[in-house]
Residue, then its C-alpha position, 0 to 999 in steps of 0.5 A: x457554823x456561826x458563833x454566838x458569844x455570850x455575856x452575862x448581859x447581852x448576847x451577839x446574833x448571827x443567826x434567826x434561831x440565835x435571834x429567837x432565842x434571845x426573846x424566849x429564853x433557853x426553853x423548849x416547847x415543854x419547859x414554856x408550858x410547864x413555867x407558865x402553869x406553875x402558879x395556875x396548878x399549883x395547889x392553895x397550900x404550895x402557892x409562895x406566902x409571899x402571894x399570899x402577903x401581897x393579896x391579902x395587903x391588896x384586898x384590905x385596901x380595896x376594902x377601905x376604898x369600898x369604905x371610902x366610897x361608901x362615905x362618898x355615897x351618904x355623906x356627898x363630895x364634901x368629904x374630897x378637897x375640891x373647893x373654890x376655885x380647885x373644883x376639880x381636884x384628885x379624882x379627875x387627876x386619879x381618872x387620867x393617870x388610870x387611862x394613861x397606865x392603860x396604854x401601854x398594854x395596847x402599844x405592846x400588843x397590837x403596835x409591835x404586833x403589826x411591825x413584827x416586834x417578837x421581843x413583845x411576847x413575853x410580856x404582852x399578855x400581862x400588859x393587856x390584863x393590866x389595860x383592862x384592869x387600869x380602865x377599870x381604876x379610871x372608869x370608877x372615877x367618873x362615875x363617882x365624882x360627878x356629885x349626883x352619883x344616882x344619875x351616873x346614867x347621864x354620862x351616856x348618850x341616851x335621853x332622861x325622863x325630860x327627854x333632854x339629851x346629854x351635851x355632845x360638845x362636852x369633852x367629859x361626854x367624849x371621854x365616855x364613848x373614848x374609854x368605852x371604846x378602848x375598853x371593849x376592844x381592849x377586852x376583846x383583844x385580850x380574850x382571843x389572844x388567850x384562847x388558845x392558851x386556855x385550851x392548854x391550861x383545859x387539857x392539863x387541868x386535873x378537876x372537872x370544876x377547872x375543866x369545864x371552866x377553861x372548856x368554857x372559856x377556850x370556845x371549844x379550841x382543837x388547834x387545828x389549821x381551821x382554828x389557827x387560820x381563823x384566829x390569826x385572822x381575827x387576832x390581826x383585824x383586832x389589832x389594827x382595830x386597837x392600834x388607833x386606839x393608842x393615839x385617839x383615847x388619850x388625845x380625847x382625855x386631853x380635850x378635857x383641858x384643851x378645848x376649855x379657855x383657860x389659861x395653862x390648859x388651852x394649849x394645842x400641845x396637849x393630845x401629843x404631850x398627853x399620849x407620849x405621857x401614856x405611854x412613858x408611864x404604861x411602860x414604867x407601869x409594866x416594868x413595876x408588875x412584870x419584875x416582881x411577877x417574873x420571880x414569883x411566878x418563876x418566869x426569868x427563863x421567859x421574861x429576859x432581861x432584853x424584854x426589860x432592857x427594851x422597855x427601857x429604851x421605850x421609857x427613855x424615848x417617850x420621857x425625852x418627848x414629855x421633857x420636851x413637852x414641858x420645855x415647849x410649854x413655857x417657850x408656847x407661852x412666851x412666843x404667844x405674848x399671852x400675859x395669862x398663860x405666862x402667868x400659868x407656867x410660872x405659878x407652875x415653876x415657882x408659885x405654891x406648888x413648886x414642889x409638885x412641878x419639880x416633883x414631877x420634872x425630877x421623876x419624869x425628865x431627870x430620872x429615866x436619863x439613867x438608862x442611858x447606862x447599859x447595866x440601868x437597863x439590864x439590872x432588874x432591881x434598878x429598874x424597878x426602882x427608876x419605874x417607881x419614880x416615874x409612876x410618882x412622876x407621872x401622877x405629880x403631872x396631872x396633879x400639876x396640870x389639873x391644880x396649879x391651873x385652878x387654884x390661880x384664876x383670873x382674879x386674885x380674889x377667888x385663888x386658894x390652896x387645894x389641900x386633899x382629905x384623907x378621904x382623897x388619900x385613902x381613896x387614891x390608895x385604896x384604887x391602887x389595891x384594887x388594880x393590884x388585886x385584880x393583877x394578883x388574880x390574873x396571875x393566880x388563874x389565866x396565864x400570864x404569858x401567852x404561851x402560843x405567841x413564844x412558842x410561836x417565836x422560838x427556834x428550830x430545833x436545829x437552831x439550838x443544837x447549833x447554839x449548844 
């Protein structure tokens, strides 16, 4: 028989039933559905304070963005830094970051679904909920900073009372019909994937309020083979439908710099510097969430340390592609002989805002190198502090493309230094509590691991008599 040896951080395969394990932890079919409905049963008095402390943090700093906006509303967009030349300042930079945290949740489950990556499904049920609750965050975004906020119906393809239709070649309006569309799908990706999830949580639910909200959601699922048939049909089509999504909905938010002329923007690197960019800071995002949720909600038996080990392989490689992306920005403007985009990429290095550029260079090229170490990837707590630096990063980016490029235009007479409110501040603060607010209510009441998918993926009963 086959042996396996065991470490307290890797495990050697030699068998497909080993190979399972090693994704799904040591769980039988029961002990899957039990973990995973620990939070959602449990009764308002036994759920941990410490839910309680993060919700009620998160919820206080929703509110003060609720304020911020309501400011915004009366008082107009003076209340933001934006000025001349920095017309676009932190909610443009708030709006691309929101839609890059996004992308991993469509990478880890509809990408690796394709290939047949089962490591992905312990954590890809919380990396959807955190796509569609990142899109959220940027959608706010545009529709607030566009000045008139009484016509935010202008950003969408339709005609005003002048019968004058929006500019199709704007890539602002792109934007519109790219996140939409990622959106939708992302949403819908999501929902099916929980169907049968939500059947489980309907059929052990005690209260008829949770029945008949879970009846209503699981679309009357009776797991039969008609039912399984009928959904990995569908789940399959929805995912060669959002796979695309990863590569075209960031590519479009970098036309938003690309297709102007100015100097720093009008770069072709962009699409693929910005979905690498995606993905590197969706991952560390993942990673922040998931640590803390796999102790609270009691998952360490589901969320291993291998699903974490390979995230940071992903963030190891997709930070390498954004170190050699900055590196080719400044070989891009030298080799092209453009005094003006030579000009840019210095300002960025060693003009005023030197210290957001290395920033920047510091979280997102130096800091993920650390994973080249075995026990960095395998140590929860390290991780999660590495991600941190890389969701800084990854902000510090946009900030660094967005500013430094407008705060130095073509004529010295019209520079200036952007410097936020605290309107911006609060406002950058306050979407951050509404992303984890939702992420908080996710977990409280859906299923936070898509229980079917692990099952799906664990050994035979034989197998694990054979590892005993």
């Amino acid at each position: 028989m086959a042996s396996i040896t065991t470490t307290p951080y890797d495990v050697t395969l030699e068998t497909p039933g080993k190979r399972a394990l090693l994704v799904t932890g040591d769980n039988d079919y029961q002990s899957v559905t039990d973990n995973v409905c620990l939070l959602a049963e449990k009764p308002i008095h036994t759920i941990p304070k410490a839910y309680w402390v993060a919700l009620a943090f998160c919820v206080a700093l929703l509110g003060q963005l609720g304020i911020c906006i309501g400011i915004l509303f009366t008082q107009g967009v003076g209340v933001w830094g934006n000025m001349s030349p920095v017309f676009w300042g932190w909610p443009i930079v708030n709006f691309v970051f929101w839609v890059g945290i996004g992308h991993a949740g469509t990478l880890i489950s509809a990408i690796l679904f394709l290939f047949r990556q089962n490591w992905r499904t312990g954590i890809n049920r919380a990396a959807e909920a955190m796509t569609i609750f990142a899109v959220v965050c940027a959608g706010l975004f545009p529709g607030i900073h566009i000045g008139r906020v009484w016509v935010f119906f202008w950003l969408f393809p339709i005609p005003n009372t002048m019968l004058l239709w929006p500019q199709f070649r704007s890539p602002l309006l792109w934007d519109v019909f790219a996140v939409s569309t990622y959106a939708t799908v992302s949403i819908l990706f999501w929902y099916m994937g929980m169907i049968p999830d939500l059947a489980t949580f309907r059929d052990r639910a005690t209260q008829p309020i949770r029945q008949f909200v879970y009846g209503i959601l699981s679309l009357g699922w009776t797991g039969s083979a008609r039912c399984w048939h009928r959904y990995e049909r569908a789940y399959l089509l929805l995912a060669a439908l959002a796979a695309p999504l990863v590569l075209s909905v960031h590519t479009i938010v970098s036309f938003d710099f690309a297709a102007s002329q100015l100097p720093g923007w009008h770069t072709s690197i962009f699409p693929p510097y910005f979905v690498a960019g995606a993905v590197f800071s969706g991952f560390a995002m993942v990673a922040t969430l998931l640590i803390p949720a796999r102790v609270l909600c009691g998952l360490k038996d589901i969320i291993t340390i291998r699903h974490l080990e390979n995230m940071c392989k992903i963030m190891l490689a997709t930070g390498l592609m954004v170190g050699y992306a900055y590196a080719m920005e400044f070989f891009v403007a030298w080799y092209g002989g453009n005094p003006y985009e030579q000009f840019a990429f210095v300002n960025r290095a060693f003009g005023p805002y030197w210290w957001a550029y290395w920033t920047m260079v510091s979280c997102n090229v130096i800091s993920p190198q650390l994973f080249w170490i075995p026990w960095c990837r395998r140590t929860p707590w390290f991780i999660f502090i590495v991600c941190i630096f890389i969701n800084i990063g990854m902000w510090f980016e946009r900030f660094v493309i967005t500013v430094t490029s407008l705060s130095r235009d073509f004529l010295p007479s019209s520079w200036g230094y952007f410097q936020p409110t605290i309107i911006d501040w609060l406002m950058l603060i306050g979407s951050f509590g509404l992303f984890f607010t939702l992420f908080l209510l996710f977990c409280r009441f859906l299923p936070v691991v898509a229980m079917a998918e692990v099952k799906g993926v664990m050994p035979e009963k034989h197998d694990e008599q054979e590892i005993e």
